[in-house]
Kinemage of the C-alpha trace (Angstrom):
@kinemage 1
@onewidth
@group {chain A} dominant
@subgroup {mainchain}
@vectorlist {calphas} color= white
{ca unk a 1} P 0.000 0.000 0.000
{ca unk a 2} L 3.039 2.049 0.805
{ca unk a 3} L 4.233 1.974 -2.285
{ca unk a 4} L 0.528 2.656 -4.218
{ca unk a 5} L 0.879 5.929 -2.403
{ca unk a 6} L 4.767 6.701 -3.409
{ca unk a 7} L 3.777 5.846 -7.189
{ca unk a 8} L 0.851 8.057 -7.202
{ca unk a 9} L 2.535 11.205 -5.516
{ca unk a 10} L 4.992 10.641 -8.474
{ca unk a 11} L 2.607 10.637 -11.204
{ca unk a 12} L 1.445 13.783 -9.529
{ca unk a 13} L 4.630 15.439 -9.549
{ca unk a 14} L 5.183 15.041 -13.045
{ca unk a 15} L 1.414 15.923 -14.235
{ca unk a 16} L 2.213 19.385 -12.228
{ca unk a 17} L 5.597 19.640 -14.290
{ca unk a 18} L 4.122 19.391 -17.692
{ca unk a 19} L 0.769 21.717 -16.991
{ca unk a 20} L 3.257 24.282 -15.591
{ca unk a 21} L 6.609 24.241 -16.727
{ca unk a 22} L 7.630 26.636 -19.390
{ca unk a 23} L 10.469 25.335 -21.717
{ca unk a 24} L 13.092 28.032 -22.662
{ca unk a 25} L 12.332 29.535 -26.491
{ca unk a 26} L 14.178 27.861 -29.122
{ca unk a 27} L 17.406 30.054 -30.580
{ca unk a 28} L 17.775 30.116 -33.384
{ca unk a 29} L 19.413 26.710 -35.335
{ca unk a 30} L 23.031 27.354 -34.603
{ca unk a 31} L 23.029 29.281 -31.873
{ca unk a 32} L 23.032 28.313 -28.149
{ca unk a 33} L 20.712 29.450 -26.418
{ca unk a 34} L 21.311 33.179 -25.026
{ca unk a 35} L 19.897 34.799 -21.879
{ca unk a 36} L 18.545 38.437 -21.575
{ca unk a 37} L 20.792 40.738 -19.989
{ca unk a 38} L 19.620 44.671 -19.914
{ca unk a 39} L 21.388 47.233 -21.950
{ca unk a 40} L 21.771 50.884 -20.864
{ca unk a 41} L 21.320 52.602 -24.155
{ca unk a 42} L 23.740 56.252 -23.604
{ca unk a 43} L 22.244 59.093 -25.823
{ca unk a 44} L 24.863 61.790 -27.125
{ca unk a 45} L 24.374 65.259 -27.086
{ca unk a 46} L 26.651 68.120 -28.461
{ca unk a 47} L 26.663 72.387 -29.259
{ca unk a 48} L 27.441 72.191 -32.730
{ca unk a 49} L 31.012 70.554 -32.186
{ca unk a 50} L 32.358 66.925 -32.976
{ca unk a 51} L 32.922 66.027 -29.135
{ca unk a 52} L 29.728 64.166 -28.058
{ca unk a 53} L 28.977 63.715 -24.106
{ca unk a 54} L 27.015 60.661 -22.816
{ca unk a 55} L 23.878 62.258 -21.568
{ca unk a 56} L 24.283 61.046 -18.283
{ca unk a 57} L 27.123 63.847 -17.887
{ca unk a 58} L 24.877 66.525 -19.101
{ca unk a 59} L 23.863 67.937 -15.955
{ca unk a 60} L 26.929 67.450 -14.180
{ca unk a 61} L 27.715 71.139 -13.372
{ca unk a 62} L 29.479 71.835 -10.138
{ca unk a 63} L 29.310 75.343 -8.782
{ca unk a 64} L 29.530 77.388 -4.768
{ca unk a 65} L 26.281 79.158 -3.880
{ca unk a 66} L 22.667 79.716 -5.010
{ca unk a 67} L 21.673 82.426 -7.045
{ca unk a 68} L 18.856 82.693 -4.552
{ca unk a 69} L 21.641 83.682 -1.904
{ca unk a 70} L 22.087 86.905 -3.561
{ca unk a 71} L 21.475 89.728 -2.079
{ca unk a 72} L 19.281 92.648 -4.421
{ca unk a 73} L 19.161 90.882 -7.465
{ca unk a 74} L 19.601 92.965 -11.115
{ca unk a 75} L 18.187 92.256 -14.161
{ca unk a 76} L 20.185 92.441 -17.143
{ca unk a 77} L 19.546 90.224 -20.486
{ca unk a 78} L 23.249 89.873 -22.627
{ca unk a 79} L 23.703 86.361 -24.578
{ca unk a 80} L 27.549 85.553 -23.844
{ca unk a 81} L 29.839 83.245 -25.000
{ca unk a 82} L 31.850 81.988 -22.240
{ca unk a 83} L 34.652 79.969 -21.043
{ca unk a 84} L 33.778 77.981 -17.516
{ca unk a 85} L 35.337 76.386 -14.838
{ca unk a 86} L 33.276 74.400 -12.561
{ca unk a 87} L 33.362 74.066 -9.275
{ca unk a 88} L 34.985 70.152 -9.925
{ca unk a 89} L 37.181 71.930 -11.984
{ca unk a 90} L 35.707 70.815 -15.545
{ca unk a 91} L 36.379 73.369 -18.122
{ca unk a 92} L 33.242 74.523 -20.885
{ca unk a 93} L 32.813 76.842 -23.656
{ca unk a 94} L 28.970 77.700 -23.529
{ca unk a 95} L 26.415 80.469 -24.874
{ca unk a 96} L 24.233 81.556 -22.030
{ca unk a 97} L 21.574 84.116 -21.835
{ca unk a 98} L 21.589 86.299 -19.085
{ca unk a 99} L 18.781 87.051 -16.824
{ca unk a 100} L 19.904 88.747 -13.226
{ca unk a 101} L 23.172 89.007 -11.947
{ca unk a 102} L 24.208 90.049 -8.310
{ca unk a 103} L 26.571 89.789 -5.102
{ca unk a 104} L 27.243 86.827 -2.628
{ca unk a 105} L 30.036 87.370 -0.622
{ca unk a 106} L 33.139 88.501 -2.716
{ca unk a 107} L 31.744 86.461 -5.410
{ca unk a 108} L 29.167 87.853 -8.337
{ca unk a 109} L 26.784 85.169 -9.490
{ca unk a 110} L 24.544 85.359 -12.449
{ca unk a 111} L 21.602 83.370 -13.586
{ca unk a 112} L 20.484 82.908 -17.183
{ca unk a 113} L 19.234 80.060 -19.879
{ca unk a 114} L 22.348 77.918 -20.721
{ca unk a 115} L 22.345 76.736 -24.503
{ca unk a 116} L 24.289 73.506 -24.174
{ca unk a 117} L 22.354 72.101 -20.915
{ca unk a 118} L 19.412 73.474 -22.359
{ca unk a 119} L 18.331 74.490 -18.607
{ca unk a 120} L 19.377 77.418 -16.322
{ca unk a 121} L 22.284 77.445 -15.009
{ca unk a 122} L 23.998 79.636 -12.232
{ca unk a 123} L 27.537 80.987 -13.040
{ca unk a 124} L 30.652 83.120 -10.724
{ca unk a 125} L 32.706 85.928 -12.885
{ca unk a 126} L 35.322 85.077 -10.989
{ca unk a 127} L 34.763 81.427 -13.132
{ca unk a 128} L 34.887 83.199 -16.091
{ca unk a 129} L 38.121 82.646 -17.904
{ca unk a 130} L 36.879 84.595 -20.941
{ca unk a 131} L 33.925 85.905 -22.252
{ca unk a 132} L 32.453 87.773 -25.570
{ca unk a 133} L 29.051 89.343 -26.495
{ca unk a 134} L 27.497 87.164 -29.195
{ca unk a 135} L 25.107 89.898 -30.685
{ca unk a 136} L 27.901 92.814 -30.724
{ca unk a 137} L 30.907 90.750 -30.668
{ca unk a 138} L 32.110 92.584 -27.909
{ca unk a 139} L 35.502 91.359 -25.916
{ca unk a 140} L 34.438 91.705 -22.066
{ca unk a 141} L 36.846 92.024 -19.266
{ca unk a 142} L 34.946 92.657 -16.693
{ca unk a 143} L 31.269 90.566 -16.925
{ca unk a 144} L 30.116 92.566 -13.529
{ca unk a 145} L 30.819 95.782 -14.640
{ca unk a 146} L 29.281 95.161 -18.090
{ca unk a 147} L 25.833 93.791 -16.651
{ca unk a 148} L 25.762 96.795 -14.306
{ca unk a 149} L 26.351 98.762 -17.759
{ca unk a 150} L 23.344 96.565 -19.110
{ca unk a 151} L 20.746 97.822 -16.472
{ca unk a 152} L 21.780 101.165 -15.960
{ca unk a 153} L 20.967 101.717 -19.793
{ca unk a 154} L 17.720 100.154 -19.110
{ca unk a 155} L 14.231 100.596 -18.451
{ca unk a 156} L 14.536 98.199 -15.608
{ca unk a 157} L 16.533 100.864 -13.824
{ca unk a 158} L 13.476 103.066 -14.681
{ca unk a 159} L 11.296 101.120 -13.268
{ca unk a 160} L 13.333 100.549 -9.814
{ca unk a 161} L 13.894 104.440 -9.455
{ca unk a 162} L 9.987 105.078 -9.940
{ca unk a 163} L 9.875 102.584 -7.017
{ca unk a 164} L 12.356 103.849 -4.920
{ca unk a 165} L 11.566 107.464 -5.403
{ca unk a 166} L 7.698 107.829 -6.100
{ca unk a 167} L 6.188 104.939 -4.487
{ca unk a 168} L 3.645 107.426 -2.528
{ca unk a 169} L 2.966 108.441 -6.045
{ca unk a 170} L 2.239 104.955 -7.357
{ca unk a 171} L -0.293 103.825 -4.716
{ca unk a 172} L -2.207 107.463 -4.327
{ca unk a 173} L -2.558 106.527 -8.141
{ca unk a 174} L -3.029 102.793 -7.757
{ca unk a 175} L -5.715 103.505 -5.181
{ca unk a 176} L -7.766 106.076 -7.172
{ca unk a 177} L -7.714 103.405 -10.038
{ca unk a 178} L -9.126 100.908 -7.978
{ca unk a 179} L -11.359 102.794 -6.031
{ca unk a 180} L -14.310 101.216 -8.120
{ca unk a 181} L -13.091 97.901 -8.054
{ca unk a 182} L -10.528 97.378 -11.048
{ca unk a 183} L -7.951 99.289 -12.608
{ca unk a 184} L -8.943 99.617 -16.689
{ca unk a 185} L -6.519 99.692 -19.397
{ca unk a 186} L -7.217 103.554 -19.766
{ca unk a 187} L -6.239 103.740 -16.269
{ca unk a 188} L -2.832 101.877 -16.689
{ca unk a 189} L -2.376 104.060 -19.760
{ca unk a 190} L -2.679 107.765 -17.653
{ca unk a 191} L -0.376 105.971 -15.234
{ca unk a 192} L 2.285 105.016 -17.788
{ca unk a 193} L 1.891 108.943 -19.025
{ca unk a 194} L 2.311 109.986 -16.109
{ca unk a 195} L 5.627 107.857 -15.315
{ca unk a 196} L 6.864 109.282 -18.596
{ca unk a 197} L 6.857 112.266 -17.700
{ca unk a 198} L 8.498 111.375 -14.544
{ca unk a 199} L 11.289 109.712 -15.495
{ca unk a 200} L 11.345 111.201 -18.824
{ca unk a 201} L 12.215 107.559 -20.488
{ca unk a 202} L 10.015 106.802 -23.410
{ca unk a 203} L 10.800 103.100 -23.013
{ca unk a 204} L 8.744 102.699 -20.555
{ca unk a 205} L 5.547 100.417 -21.681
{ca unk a 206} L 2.336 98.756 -20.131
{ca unk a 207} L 4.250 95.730 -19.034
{ca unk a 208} L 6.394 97.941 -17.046
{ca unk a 209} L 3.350 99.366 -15.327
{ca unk a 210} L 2.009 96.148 -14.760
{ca unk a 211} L 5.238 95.070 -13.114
{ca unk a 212} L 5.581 98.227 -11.387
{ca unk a 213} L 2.273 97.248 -9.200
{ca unk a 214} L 2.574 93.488 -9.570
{ca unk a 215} L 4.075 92.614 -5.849
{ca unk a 216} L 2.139 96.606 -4.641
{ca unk a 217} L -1.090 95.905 -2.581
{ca unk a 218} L -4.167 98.203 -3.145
{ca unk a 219} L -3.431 100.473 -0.532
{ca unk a 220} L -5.870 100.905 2.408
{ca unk a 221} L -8.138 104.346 2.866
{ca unk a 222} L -5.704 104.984 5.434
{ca unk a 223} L -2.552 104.286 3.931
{ca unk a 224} L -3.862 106.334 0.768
{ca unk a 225} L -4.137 109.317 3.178
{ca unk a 226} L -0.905 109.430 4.950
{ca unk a 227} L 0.825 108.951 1.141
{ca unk a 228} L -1.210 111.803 0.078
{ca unk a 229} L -0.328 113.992 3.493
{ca unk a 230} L 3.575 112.802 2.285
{ca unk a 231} L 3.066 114.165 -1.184
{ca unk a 232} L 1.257 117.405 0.136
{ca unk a 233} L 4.581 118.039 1.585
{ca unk a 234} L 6.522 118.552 -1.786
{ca unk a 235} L 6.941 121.358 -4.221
{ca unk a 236} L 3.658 122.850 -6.419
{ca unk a 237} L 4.770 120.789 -9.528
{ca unk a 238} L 5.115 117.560 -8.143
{ca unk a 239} L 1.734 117.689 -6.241
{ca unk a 240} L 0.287 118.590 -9.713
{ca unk a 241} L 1.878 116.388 -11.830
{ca unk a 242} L -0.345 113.873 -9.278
{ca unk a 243} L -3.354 115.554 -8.905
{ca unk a 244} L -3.562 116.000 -12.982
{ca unk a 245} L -3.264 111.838 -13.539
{ca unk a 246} L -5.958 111.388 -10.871
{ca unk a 247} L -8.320 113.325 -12.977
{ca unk a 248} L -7.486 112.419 -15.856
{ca unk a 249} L -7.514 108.583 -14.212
{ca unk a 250} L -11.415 109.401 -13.189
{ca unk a 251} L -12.297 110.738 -16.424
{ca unk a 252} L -11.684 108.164 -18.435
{ca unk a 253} L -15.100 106.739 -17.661
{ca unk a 254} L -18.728 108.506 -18.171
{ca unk a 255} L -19.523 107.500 -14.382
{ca unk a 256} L -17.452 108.665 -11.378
{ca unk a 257} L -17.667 106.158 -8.675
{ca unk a 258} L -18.315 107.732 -5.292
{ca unk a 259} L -14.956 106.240 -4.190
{ca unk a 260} L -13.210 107.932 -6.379
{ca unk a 261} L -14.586 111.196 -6.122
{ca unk a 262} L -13.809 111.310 -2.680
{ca unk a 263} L -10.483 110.673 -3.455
{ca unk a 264} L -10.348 113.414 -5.627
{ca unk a 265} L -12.053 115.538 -2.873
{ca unk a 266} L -9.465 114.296 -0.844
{ca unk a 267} L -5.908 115.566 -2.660
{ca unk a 268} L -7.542 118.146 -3.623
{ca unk a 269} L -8.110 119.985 -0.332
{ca unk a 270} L -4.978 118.269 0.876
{ca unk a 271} L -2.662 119.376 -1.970
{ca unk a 272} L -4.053 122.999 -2.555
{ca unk a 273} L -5.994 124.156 0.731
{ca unk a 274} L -4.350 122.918 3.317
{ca unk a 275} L -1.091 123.718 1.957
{ca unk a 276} L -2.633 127.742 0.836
{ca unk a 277} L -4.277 127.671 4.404
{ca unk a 278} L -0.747 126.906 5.732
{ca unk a 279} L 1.268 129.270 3.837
């Protein structure tokens, strides 16, 4: 009986064998039969030159300190042609576009697109082994000193001295423009006039404007005052220069909104009666 049971647990093992087993794919006649080992497949990348780089060395870029580190941050937009070395020492030749540049430390870091990582990329002067302007062809020594060229000749630097110097102006103008709820592209339009003549830079468009109050909350009734009570202070022309793009602000719709003719009311007794009853 023993051996009835050893003989059927047998046949079962070899039923189970043939249901499940799997036998290996025939190679082809010839050949023995080969087993499947993964392949990495490496894809090449260049700038324009004959040297390709495995992709997996693309990003390797080694460089001290964020750009984020920087302390007040300039725009400036230059495409350069540079030569790098990295922080492991590697040495490049790259076109970059330029973005911001700035201080950290000793050092002068600047941000921009670079062409052969196709990313951005953060880059130190001090780095900078050479370096030409690919639009004018330009031979730069100093790359600092020639970004700080960059936005001083531009209407970013506009835009940061209207900041600096007539931010009361800005919200007592942002504020009548939103006193009824949104500020209109007329609106924007008396504003950018009005910065014009300011600044006396042309250059200045309706994206500045819209940049100039992107990060500027709508100022509060009170904060609208005590900028108004700050502008009351200065000479004749300035206050006018104000109270003129207020009005002409308000009159760029067929309604006046109650809001903003108390505003009006406002700078006008503020600017012209107070200061008379004063004097």
């Amino acid at each position: 009986m023993t051996l009835f049971y050893i003989l059927l647990g047998a046949l079962a093992v070899w039923v189970l064998y043939k249901v499940f087993a799997k036998p290996p794919s025939p190679s082809p006649q010839g050949q023995p039969n080969a087993i499947e080992i993964p392949i990495k497949i490496t894809v090449t990348h260049d700038e324009g030159g004959s040297t390709r780089t495995p992709r997996e060395e693309i990003d390797k870029d080694e460089w001290e300190g964020s750009f984020w580190e920087v302390t007040q941050p300039l725009p400036a937009k230059a495409r350069l042609r540079i030569k790098y070395t990295d922080g492991a020492d590697r040495k490049t030749e790259r076109t970059i576009d330029v973005r911001q540049f700035g201080a950290m430390g000793p050092s002068t870091l600047l941000i921009g697109h670079c062409h052969m990582r196709n990313a951005t990329r953060t880059f130190r002067t001090d780095r900078i082994e050479s370096c030409v302007d690919v639009e004018t062809g330009e031979v730069i020594s100093d790359v600092r000193a020639y970004l700080q060229q960059k936005y001083d000749a531009s209407p970013d630097k506009t835009k940061d001295l209207l900041l600096e110097g007539e931010y009361d102006t800005l919200r007592v103008l942002l504020y009548v423009g939103k006193a009824d709820g949104q500020l209109r592209a007329a609106e924007k339009a008396v504003i950018r006039e009005t910065c014009i003549a300011i600044t006396n830079d042309s250059r200045l468009t309706e994206r500045t404007i819209e940049d100039l109050f992107v990060n500027m909350d709508v100022p509060t009734l009170q904060a609208f005052k005590l900028a108004v009570g700050r502008i009351a202070k200065r000479d004749s022309s300035s206050r006018t220069v104000v109270m003129t793009a207020a009005e002409k602000m308000v009159a760029t719709q067929k309604a006046v909104h109650q809001a903003e003719q108390e505003a009006l009311d406002y700078m006008r007794k503020r600017f012209f009666t107070d200061v008379q009853n004063a004097a």
